[in-house]
C-alpha positions as CSV (number, residue, x, y, z in Angstrom):
1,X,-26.2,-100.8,16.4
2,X,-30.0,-99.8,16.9
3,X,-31.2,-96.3,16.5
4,X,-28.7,-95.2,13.8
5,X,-30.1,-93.8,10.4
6,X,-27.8,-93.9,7.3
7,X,-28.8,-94.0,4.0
8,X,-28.1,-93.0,0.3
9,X,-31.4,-90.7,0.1
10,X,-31.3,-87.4,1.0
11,X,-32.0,-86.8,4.4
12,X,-32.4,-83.1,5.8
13,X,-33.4,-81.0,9.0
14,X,-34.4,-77.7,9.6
15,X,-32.7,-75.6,12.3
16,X,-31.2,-72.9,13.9
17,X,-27.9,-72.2,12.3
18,X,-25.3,-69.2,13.9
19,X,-25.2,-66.8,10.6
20,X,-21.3,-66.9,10.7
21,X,-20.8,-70.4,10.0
22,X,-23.1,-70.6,6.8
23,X,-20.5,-70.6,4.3
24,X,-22.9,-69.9,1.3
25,X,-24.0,-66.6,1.8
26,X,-25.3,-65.9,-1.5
27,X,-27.6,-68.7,-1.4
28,X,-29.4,-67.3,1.8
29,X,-29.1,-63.3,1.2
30,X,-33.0,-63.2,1.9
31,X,-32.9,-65.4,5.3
32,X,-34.2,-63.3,8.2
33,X,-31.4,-63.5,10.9
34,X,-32.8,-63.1,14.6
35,X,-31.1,-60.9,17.3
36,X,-28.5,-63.6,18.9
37,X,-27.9,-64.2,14.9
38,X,-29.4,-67.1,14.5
39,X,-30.6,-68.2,10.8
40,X,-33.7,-70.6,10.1
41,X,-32.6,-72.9,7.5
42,X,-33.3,-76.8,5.9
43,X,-30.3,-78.6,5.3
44,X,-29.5,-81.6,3.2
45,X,-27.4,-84.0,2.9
46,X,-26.8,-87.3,0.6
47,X,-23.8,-89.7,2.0
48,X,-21.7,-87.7,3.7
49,X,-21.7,-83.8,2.2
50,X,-24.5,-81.5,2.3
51,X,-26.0,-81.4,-1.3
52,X,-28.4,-78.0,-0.1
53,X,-29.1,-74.9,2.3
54,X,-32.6,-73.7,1.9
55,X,-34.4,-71.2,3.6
56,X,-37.4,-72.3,5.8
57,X,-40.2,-69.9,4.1
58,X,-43.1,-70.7,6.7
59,X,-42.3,-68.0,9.6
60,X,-45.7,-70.1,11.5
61,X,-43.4,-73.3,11.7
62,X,-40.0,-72.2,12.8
63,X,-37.4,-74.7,13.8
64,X,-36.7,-76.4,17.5
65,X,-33.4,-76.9,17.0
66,X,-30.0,-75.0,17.0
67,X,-27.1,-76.6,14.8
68,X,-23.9,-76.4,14.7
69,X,-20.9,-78.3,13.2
70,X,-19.4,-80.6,15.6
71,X,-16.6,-79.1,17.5
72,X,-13.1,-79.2,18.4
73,X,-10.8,-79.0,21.8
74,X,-7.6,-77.5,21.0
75,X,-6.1,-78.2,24.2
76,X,-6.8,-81.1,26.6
77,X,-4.8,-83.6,28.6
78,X,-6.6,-87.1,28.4
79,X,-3.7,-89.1,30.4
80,X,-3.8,-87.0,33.0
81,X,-8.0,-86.5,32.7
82,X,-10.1,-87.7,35.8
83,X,-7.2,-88.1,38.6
84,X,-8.5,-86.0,40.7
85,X,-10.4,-88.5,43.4
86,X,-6.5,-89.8,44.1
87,X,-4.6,-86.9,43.4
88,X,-6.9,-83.5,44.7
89,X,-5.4,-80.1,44.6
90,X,-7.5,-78.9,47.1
91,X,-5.4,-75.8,48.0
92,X,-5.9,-74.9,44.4
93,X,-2.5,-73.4,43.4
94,X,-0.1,-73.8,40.8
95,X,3.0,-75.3,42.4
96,X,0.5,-77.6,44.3
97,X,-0.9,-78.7,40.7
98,X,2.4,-79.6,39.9
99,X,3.5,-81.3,42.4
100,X,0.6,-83.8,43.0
101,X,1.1,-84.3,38.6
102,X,4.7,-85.5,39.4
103,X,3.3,-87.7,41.9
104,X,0.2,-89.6,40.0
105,X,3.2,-89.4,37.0
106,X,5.6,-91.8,39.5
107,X,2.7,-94.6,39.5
108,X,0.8,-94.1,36.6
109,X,0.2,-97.2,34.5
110,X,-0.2,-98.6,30.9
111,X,-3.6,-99.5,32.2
112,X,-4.6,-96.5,33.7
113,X,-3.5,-94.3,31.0
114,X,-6.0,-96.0,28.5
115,X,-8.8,-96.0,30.5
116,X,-8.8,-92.8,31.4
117,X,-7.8,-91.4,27.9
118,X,-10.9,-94.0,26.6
119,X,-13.2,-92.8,28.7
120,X,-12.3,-89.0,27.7
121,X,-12.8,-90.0,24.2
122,X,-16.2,-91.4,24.7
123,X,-17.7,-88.2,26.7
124,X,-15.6,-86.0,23.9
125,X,-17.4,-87.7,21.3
126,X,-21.1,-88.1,22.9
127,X,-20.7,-84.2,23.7
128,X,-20.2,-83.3,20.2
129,X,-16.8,-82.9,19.5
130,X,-14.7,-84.0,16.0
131,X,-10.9,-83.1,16.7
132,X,-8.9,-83.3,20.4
133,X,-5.4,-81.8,20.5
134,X,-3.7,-83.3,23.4
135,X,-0.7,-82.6,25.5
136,X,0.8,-86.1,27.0
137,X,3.3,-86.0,29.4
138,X,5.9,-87.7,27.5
139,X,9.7,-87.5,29.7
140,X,11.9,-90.8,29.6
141,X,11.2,-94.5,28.6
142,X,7.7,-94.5,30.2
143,X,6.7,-91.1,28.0
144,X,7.3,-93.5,25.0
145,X,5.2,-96.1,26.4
146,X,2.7,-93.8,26.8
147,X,3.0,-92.4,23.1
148,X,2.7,-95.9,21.9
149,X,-0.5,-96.1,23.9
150,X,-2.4,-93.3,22.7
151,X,-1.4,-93.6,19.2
152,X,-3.2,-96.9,19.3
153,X,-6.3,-95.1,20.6
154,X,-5.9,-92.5,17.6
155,X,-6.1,-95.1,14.9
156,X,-8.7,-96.7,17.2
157,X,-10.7,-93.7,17.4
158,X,-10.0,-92.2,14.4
159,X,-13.7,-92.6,12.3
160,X,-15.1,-90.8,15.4
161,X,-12.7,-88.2,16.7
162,X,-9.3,-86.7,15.1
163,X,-6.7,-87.3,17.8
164,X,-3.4,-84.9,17.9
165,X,-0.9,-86.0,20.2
166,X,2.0,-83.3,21.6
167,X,5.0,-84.4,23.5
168,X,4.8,-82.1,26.7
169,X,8.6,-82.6,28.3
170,X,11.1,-79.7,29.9
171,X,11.9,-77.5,27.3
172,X,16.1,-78.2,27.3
173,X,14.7,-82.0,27.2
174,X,14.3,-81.3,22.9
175,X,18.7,-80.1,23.2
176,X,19.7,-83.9,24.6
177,X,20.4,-86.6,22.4
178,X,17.0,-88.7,24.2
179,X,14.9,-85.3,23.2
180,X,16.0,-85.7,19.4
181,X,15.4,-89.4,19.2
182,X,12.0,-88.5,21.2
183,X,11.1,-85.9,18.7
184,X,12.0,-87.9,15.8
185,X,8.9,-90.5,16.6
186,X,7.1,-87.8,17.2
187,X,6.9,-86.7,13.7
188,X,7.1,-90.0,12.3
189,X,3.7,-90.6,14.7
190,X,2.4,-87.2,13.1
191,X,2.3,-85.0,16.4
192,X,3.5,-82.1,17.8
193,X,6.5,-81.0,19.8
194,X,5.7,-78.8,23.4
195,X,7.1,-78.2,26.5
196,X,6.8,-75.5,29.4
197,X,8.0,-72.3,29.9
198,X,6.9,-70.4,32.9
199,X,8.9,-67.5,34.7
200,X,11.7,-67.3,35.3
201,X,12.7,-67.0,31.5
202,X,15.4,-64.6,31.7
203,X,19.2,-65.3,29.8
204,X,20.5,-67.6,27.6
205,X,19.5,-70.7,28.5
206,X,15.6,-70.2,27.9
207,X,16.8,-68.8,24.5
208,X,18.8,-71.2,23.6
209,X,16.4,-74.1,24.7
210,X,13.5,-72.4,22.8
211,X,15.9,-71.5,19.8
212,X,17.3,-75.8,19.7
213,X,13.3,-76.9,20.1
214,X,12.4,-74.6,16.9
215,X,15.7,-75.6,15.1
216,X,14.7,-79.5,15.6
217,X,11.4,-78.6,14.8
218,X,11.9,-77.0,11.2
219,X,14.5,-80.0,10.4
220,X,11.7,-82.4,11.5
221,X,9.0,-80.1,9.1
222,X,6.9,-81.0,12.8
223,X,4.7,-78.3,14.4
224,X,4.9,-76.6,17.7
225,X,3.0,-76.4,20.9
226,X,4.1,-74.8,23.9
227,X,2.4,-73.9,27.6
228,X,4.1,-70.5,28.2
229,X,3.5,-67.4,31.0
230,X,1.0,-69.6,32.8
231,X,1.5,-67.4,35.3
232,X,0.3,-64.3,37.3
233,X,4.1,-62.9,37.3
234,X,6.9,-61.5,35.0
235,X,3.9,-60.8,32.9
236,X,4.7,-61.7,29.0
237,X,8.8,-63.0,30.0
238,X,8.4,-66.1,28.2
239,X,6.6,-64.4,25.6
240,X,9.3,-61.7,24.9
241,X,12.1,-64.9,24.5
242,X,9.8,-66.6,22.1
243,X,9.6,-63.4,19.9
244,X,13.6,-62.9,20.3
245,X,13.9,-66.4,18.7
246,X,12.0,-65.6,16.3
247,X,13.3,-63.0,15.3
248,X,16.5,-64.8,14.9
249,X,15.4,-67.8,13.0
250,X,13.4,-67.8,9.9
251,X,10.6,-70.3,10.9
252,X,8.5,-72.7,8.6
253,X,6.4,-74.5,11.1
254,X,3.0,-73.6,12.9
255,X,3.6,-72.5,16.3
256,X,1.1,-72.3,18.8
257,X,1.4,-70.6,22.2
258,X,-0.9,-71.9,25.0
259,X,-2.3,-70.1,28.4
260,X,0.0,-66.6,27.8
261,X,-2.1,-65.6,30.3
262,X,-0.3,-62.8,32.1
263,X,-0.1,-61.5,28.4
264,X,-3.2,-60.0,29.9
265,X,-1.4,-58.3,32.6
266,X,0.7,-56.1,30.4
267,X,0.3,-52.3,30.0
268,X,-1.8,-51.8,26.7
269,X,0.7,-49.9,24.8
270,X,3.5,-53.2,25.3
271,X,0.2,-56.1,25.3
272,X,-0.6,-54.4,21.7
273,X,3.4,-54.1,20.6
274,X,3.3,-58.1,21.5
275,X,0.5,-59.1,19.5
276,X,1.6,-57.6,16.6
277,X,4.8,-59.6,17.3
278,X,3.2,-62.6,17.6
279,X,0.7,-61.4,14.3
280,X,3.9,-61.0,11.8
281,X,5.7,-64.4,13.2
282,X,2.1,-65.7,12.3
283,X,2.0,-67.3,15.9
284,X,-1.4,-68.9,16.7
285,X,-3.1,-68.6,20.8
286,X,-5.0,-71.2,22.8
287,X,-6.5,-69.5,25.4
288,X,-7.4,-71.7,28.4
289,X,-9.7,-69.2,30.5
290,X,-11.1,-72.2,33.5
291,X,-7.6,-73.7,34.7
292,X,-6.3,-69.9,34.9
293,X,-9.3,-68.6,36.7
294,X,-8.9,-71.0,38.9
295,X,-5.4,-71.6,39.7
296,X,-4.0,-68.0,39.0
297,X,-3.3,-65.0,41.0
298,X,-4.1,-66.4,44.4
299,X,-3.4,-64.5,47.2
300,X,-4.3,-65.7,51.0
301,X,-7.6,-64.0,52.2
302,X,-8.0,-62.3,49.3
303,X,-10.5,-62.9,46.1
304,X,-8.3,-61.8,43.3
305,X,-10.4,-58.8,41.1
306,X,-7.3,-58.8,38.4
307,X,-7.2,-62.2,36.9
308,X,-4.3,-63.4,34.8
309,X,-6.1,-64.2,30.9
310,X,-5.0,-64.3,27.7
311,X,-5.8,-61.4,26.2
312,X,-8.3,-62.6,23.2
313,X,-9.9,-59.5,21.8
314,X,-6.4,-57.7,21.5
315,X,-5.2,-60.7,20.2
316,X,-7.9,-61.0,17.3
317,X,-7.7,-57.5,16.4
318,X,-3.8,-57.7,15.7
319,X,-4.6,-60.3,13.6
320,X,-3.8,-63.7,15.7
321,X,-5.9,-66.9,15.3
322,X,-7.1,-67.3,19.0
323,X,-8.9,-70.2,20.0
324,X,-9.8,-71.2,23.2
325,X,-9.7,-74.4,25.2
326,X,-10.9,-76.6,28.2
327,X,-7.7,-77.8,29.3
328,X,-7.7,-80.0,32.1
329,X,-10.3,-82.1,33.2
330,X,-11.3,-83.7,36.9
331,X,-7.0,-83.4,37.9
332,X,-4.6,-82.0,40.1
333,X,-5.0,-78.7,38.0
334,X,-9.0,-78.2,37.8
335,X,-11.6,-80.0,39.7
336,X,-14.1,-80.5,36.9
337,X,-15.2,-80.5,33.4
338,X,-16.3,-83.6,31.0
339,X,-14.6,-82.4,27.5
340,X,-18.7,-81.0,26.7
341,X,-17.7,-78.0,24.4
342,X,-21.0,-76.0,25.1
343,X,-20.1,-75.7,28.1
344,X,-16.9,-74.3,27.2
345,X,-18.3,-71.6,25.2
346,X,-20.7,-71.1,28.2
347,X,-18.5,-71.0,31.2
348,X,-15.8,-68.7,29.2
349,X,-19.1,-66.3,28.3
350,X,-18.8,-64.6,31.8
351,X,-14.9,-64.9,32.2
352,X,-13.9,-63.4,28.8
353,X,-16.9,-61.2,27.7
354,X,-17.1,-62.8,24.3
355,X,-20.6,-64.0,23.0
356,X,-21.1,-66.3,20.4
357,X,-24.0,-64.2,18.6
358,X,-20.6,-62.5,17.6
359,X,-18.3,-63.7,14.8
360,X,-15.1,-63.3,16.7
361,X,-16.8,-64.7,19.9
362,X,-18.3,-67.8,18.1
363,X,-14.3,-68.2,16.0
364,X,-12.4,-68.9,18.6
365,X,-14.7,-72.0,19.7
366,X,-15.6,-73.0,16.0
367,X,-13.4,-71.6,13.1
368,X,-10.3,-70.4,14.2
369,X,-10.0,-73.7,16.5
370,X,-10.5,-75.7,13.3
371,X,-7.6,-73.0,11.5
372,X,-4.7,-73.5,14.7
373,X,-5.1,-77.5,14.4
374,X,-4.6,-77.0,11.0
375,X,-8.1,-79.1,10.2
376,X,-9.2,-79.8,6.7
377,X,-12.9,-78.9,7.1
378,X,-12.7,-74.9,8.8
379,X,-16.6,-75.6,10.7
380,X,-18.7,-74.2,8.7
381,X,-21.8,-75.7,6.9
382,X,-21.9,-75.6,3.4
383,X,-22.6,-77.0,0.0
384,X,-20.5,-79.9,-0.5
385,X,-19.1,-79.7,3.0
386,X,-19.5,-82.9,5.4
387,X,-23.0,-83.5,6.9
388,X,-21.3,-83.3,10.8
389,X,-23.6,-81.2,13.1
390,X,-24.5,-81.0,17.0
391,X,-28.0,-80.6,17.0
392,X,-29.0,-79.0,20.5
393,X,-33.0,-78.7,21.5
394,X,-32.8,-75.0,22.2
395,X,-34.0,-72.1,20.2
396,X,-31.7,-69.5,21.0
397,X,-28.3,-68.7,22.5
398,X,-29.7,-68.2,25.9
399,X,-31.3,-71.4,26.1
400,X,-28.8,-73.0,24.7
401,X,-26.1,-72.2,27.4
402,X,-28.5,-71.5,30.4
403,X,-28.2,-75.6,31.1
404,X,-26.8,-79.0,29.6
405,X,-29.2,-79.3,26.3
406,X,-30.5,-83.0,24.8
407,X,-28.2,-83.2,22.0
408,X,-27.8,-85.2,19.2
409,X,-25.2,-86.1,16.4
410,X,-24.7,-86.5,12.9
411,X,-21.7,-88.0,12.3
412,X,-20.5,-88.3,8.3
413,X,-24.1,-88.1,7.6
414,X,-24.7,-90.9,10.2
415,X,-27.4,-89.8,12.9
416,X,-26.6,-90.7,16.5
417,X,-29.4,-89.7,18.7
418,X,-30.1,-89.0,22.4
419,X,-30.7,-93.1,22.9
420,X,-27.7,-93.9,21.4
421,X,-25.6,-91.7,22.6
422,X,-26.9,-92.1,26.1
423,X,-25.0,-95.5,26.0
424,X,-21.5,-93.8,25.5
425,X,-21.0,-95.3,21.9
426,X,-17.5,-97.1,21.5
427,X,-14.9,-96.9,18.7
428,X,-15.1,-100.8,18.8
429,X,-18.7,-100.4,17.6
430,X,-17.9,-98.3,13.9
431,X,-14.8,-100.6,12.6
């Protein structure tokens, strides 16, 4: 393929680089770090891992550049992505999302499935991101079809973009004898075990559903991810189940809770008993700011000023890993978005107040997202670490986020640029 570059010889480029991913501090103690805390620094690379981080000494030639390590999505649903033109939500609520889902689910296909969950890869990968968790709704004989499916596309894909599958079924589905066969491939296939759990979560039913699905879990040695209090009600009621469990069952697998947005509805003394909860059970957060802003806490003739969110800085400060995800894409439960992860960290600048010239509002898009999905390399750039870097032409923050940036990649020390990448690069292409 034209316009890639890899070679033995060092190769190196001087940018931009967010001073809380450097992960050799003492070699850049004297680096001058700009407001938005930026660093200007030359990096190099032999192969695949970066040999060298030097600081650019001529303040007359500063870089053009802004780098990063490619990125991850810790929460997306590439079956369902781009089913939107069929299968619009246009009244834009919750139970509406859910029933126009069940109705694409009746009549999607084999077919269907992979070209939708291809072409998510391709824009995931040209927009610069390494890892994809994703939830695949995976109820009956056709769930395992689809499973089958999308595990070919991981091994596909799997030189370009780390693929994590969860099996997103009705919680009580993991207590039948068809959920314990299901969750049996599913840790054979190396995924992850999910369902829903939305109000109303009151009695022993939810507890013993969630209590079976952690059980089978542990026995499995397979990790958890769950969508629970999506919702703008019973704030925290699936939440307070969860811990119960917990509390009950000495647990050895990472769980991860997704949405909890009306977490964010709770009175501060309960929200801050909660995350401490969730802290000691070590329970991780996705955050998924866009589908809740838009689907949550409508009310007719009314713009709602109190908006169901995760709560992510009360979170962080009790000590949870909280990262924070795009969700859905183009379908019945948000209108738009093409898996770019800037802007993700642009659009959730406004809704959550957190700024990536931070370190806990650059984490929950870069490290702690890498942490949750349990990734060997935690995204940051260092000596020895792999030469994979978004390279946006911007020279700040501002500029970065104020519009869709010319990008390119490097990829394992491979460089894709803006030509290349332009032609939506298949897997097909790199095995």
């Amino acid at each position: 393929m034209q316009n890639l570059v890899k070679s033995s010889e060092i190769s190196s480029i001087e940018a931009w680089v967010p001073r809380g991913l450097i992960g050799n501090p003492e070699n850049i103690l004297s680096i001058p770090v700009t407001e938005e805390g930026l660093c200007p620094i030359r990096i190099c690379w032999v192969d695949q891992r970066v040999i060298s981080l030097e600081k650019i000494e001529d303040s007359s030639n500063l870089p053009l550049k802004l780098l990063l390590p490619r990125l991850v999505e810790p929460h997306a649903h590439i079956d369902k992505a781009f089913t939107w033109e069929e299968f619009p939500n246009l009244s834009g609520n919750y139970d509406s999302a859910l029933k126009r889902n069940l109705e694409e689910l009746k009549v999607r296909s084999i077919e269907n499935l992979i070209q939708r969950s291809e072409k998510s890869l391709n824009l995931a990968f040209k927009n610069g991101l390494r890892s994809i968790r994703t939830h695949i709704d995976s109820f009956g004989f056709s769930g395992h079809q689809y499973w089958e499916a999308l595990i070919d596309l991981k091994i596909k894909w799997e030189k370009l973009i780390d693929l994590q599958c969860v099996a997103l079924v009705p919680l009580e589905y993991w207590s039948s004898e068809e959920g314990c066969l299901l969750a049996d491939r599913v840790a054979n296939w190396g995924g992850l075990l999910g369902g829903v759990l939305v109000p109303p979560c009151r009695g022993k039913k939810t507890f013993k559903s969630l209590l079976e699905l952690i059980k089978l879990a542990n026995e499995l040695g397979c990790g958890i991810d769950i969508h629970i209090d999506e919702s703008s009600r019973e704030p925290g009621s699936g939440l307070k189940q969860l811990i119960r469990v917990l509390d009950s069952f000495e647990n050895k697998v990472p769980i991860t809770c997704s949405h909890l947005s009306s977490m964010g509805l709770l009175s501060p003394n309960r929200l801050k008993y909660m995350a401490d909860r969730l802290a000691s059970h070590q329970v991780n957060v996705v955050a998924l700011p866009f589908t809740n802003a838009w689907l949550l806490g409508r009310k007719q003739n009314e713009t709602p000023v109190k908006r169901p969110l995760a709560p992510i800085r009360q979170l962080q400060e009790a000590g949870v890993t909280v990262a924070i995800g795009g969700d859905n894409v183009q379908d019945p439960w948000f209108p738009y978005g093409d898996f770019d992860p800037i802007t993700l960290i642009s659009g959730a600048l406004p809704l959550t107040q957190l700024a990536p010239w931070e370190r806990l509002g650059l984490a929950p898009f870069t490290t702690s997202a890498a942490a949750l999905m349990g990734l060997n390399w935690d995204g940051t750039i260092k000596i020895n670490g792999p030469a994979n870097f978004v390279i946006l032409k911007a020279t700040t923050w501002a500029e970065a986020l104020s519009s869709k940036p010319c990008r390119e990649l490097i990829v394992d020390g491979t460089r894709f640029d803006e030509e290349t990448l332009s032609n939506s690069p298949k897997a097909d292409a790199f095995n």
